[in-house]
C-alpha positions, 0 to 999 in steps of 0.5 A: 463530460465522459471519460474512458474507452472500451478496448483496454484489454485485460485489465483484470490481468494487469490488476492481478499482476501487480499483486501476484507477480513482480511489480514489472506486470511479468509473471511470476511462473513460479506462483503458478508452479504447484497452483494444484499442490497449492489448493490441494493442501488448503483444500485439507485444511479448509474448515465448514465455514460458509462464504457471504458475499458483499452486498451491492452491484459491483458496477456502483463499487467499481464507480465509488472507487473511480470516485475516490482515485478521481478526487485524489488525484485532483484534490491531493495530489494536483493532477488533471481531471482528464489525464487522471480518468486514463492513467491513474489507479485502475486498482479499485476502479478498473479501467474497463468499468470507468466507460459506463460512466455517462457524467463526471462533475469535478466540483472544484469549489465543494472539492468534490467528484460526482460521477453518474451511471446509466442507472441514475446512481451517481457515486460522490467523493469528497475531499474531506481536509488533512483526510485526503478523500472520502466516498460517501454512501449513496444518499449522504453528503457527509462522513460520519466522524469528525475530521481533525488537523493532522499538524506536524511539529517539525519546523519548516523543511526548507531550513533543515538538513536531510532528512529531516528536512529538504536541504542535501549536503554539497560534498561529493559522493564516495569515491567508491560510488560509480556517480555516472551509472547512478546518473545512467540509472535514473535516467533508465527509470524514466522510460517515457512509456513507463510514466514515471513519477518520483524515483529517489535513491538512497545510500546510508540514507543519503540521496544520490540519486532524486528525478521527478515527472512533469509537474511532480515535485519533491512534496507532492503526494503521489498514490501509493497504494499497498505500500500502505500495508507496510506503513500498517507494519510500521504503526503496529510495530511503534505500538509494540515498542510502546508497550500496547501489544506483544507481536505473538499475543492473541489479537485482542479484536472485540468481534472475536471474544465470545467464548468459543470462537475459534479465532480467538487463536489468530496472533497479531504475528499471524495477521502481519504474516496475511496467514489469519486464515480468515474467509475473506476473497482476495483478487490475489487468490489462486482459486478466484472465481469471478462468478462469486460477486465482487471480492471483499478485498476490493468491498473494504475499499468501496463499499462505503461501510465500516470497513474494519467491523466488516474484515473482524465479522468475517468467518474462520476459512482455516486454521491461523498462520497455516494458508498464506493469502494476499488479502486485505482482510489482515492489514485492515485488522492491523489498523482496526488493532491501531486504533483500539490500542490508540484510543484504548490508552486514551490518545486521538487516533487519526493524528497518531501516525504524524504524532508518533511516528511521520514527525521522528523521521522527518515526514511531513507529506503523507495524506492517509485516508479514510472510510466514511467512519474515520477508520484509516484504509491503509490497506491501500488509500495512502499517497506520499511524496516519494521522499517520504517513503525514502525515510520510511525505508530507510528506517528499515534500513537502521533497524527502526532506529531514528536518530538514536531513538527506537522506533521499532522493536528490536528485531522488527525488521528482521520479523517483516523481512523473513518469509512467513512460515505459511507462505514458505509452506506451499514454497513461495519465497515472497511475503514476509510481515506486510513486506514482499521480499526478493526471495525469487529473483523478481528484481535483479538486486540479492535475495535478501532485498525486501521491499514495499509494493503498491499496485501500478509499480509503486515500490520502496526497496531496501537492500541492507547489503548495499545500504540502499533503498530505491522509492520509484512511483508512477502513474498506474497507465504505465505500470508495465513499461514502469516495472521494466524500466524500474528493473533496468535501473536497478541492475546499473544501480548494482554496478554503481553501488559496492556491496557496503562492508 
């Protein structure tokens, strides 16, 4: 069985712009105004550092990600094997590359995908329990930690009222609330072409507005990718409230302590604010060069290593919380930071997100995986239902308070939603602390919106002014017309929604 084609043109365009430009796939162009001002000042500030590259032929990172895109979407979230090969995660699998594959093996028995080159290397994933997927490293056929039971306390959902659970209150809407443009809205969400799989509309954290697509229900896990690296916010932000680290103290990375590293400067605020510094190519950069071999920001994906050693032995490039890049260097420090400050207190690691944070608000769905050493990718490898990420957002929203309990810093919120002074610096009003924020207009809702952003136009948008919060998801095959129905339903959101007062 032989899955792709050849002709889907400028793929690698459409992956940039689900990370440089609006979650529609439109240009940003004010990314692309003062591009030389932009390398010109980070040219100044470069340190003499040199660059090593991933190792490995490109083509078997591209297949170990085809591989993993494949087994969850088969194995997590239920879909199938055929549609999944043409519509699902083109990100660390582009869809150009998936043509050289000349067999996939969908082992529904072994819950496993085998994909074959025409080289002989056959790249495998499996599904590794409450962990979602895996890809294994070429010649081996297991992971190299042990798996545990990701157990929620929360009682059955169908008996609890949202959100902590599934049940929605029979009173009517606010009479303040246009119920027929809200109804017109998510209708617009749902652009046949757009492939649209969740989109659910909150208003003080009340569901007004829920669809799903052909076989997607309330539960299912959909992909998620970078909305993860909020998620990542999230967990340092619980264990900031705990007490483990203070958001402005030098990050307490293990590879850094040698007296006289310069990275011993780098604040855990820095790295929130992707401004490490850290030589680490993105797919994101503005100087990106194709020549260089394939891109650390894909290689902590697919590369099959320990991926949180490989980001922490990265060299200095420049002075932290100076240059502002979108890279997967710093959410996958934060998560390195994670477990250290978990395991460092003497707590299991993989069930502390359940534990400490998904059981407070009520999520029960989110599926977060791993490398082949148990280290969490949520950089990017996470899928939840969209009602999961509705509470997520909506913890925001209350300023990290969940039924009267703090679950984030005082002042969180506020620390993820203001531009990073790195990225203010070369005047792109965008990023925050793992949020992208509203700061240019990208979608028709106020500046100060915030939001989380994954690619193929996975979205959690928050708009304090309005007490909203919008999760759209969908199939990464639709991402354009998916971004462009996206903002149609939301500027009739705004006309159905008064600001709150």
């Amino acid at each position: 069985m032989r899955y792709g084609q050849t002709g889907r043109a400028a793929i690698v365009l459409v992956v940039l712009a689900q990370i440089l430009m609006s979650p529609s796939g439109d240009v940003m162009t004010h990314a692309q105004e003062g591009r030389e001002a932009m390398l010109a000042r980070a040219a100044e500030a470069e340190l003499d550092t040199e660059y090593a590259p991933p190792p490995g032929d490109p083509l078997w990172h591209h297949t170990a990600g085809f591989a993993k895109t494949l087994c969850s979407a088969v194995f997590v979230t239920g879909l199938d094997p055929a549609f999944a090969a043409e519509n699902v995660g083109f990100f660390s699998s582009p869809y150009e590359h998936r043509h050289h594959v000349t067999n996939v093996d969908v082992d529904r028995d072994l819950r496993q995908v085998h994909l074959t080159l025409p080289d002989g290397v056959v790249r495998t994933a499996k599904f590794n329990g409450d962990h979602g997927c895996v890809t294994l490293p070429m010649g081996e056929d297991d992971v190299f930690f042990e798996p545990v039971d990701i157990t929620t306390t929360l009682p059955d959902p169908a008996t609890q009222p949202w959100p902590m659970g599934d049940l929605m209150p029979s009173t009517p809407l606010p009479a303040a609330i246009d119920a027929d443009k809200v109804a017109a809205a998510v209708a617009a969400a749902f652009d046949p072409a757009g492939m649209t799989g969740g989109l659910v509309i909150t208003h003080k954290g009340r569901i007004i507005g829920e669809r799903y697509g052909d076989g997607i229900t309330m539960h299912t896990p959909l992909e998620s990718w970078s909305m993860g690296k909020s998620l990542t916010a999230t967990l340092m932000g619980v264990l900031i409230e705990q007490g483990v680290y203070d958001l402005y103290q030098p990050a307490p990375v293990p590879e850094w302590q040698t007296p006289g590293d310069p990275r011993q400067a780098i604040r855990i605020a820095d790295i929130l604010h992707m401004s490490s510094g850290l030589r680490f190519r993105g797919v994101a950069d503005p100087d990106l060069d194709p020549a260089l071999g394939y891109p650390d920001h894909l290689y902590v994906y697919t590369g099959t290593v320990n991926s949180f050693e490989w980001a922490a032995t990265r060299p200095q490039q420049w002075p932290p919380n100076t240059i502002g890049r979108y890279r997967n260097s710093d959410p996958v420090l934060i998560n390195y930071l994670v477990r250290l400050g978990v395991e460092g207190r003497g707590d299991e690691y993989l069930s502390f997100p359940q534990r400490e944070l998904f059981d407070k608000i009520g999520a029960r769905g989110f599926v977060l995986e791993t490398d082949p050493y148990g280290n969490y990718l949520l950089q990017g490898y996470e899928l939840a239902p969209a009602r999961d990420w509705a509470r997520l957002g909506n913890l925001y929203l209350q300023n990290g308070v969940w039924n009267g309990e703090r679950l984030l810093p005082e002042g969180y919120t506020e620390f993820v939603s203001t531009l990073a002074p790195a990225w203010e610096a070369d005047g792109r009003p965008i990023y925050g602390g793992f949020f992208w924020i509203n700061g240019t207009g990208s979608f028709p809702v106020p500046r100060e919106a915030y939001y989380m952003s994954g690619a193929g136009g996975q979205t959690t948008l928050i708009v304090p002014s309005h007490d909203l919060v919008v999760v759209r998801q969908g199939h990464y095959g639709g991402a354009r017309a998916g971004g462009r129905a996206l903002r149609e339903a939301l500027a009739l959101l705004m006309e159905a929604v008064p600001p709150s007062d």
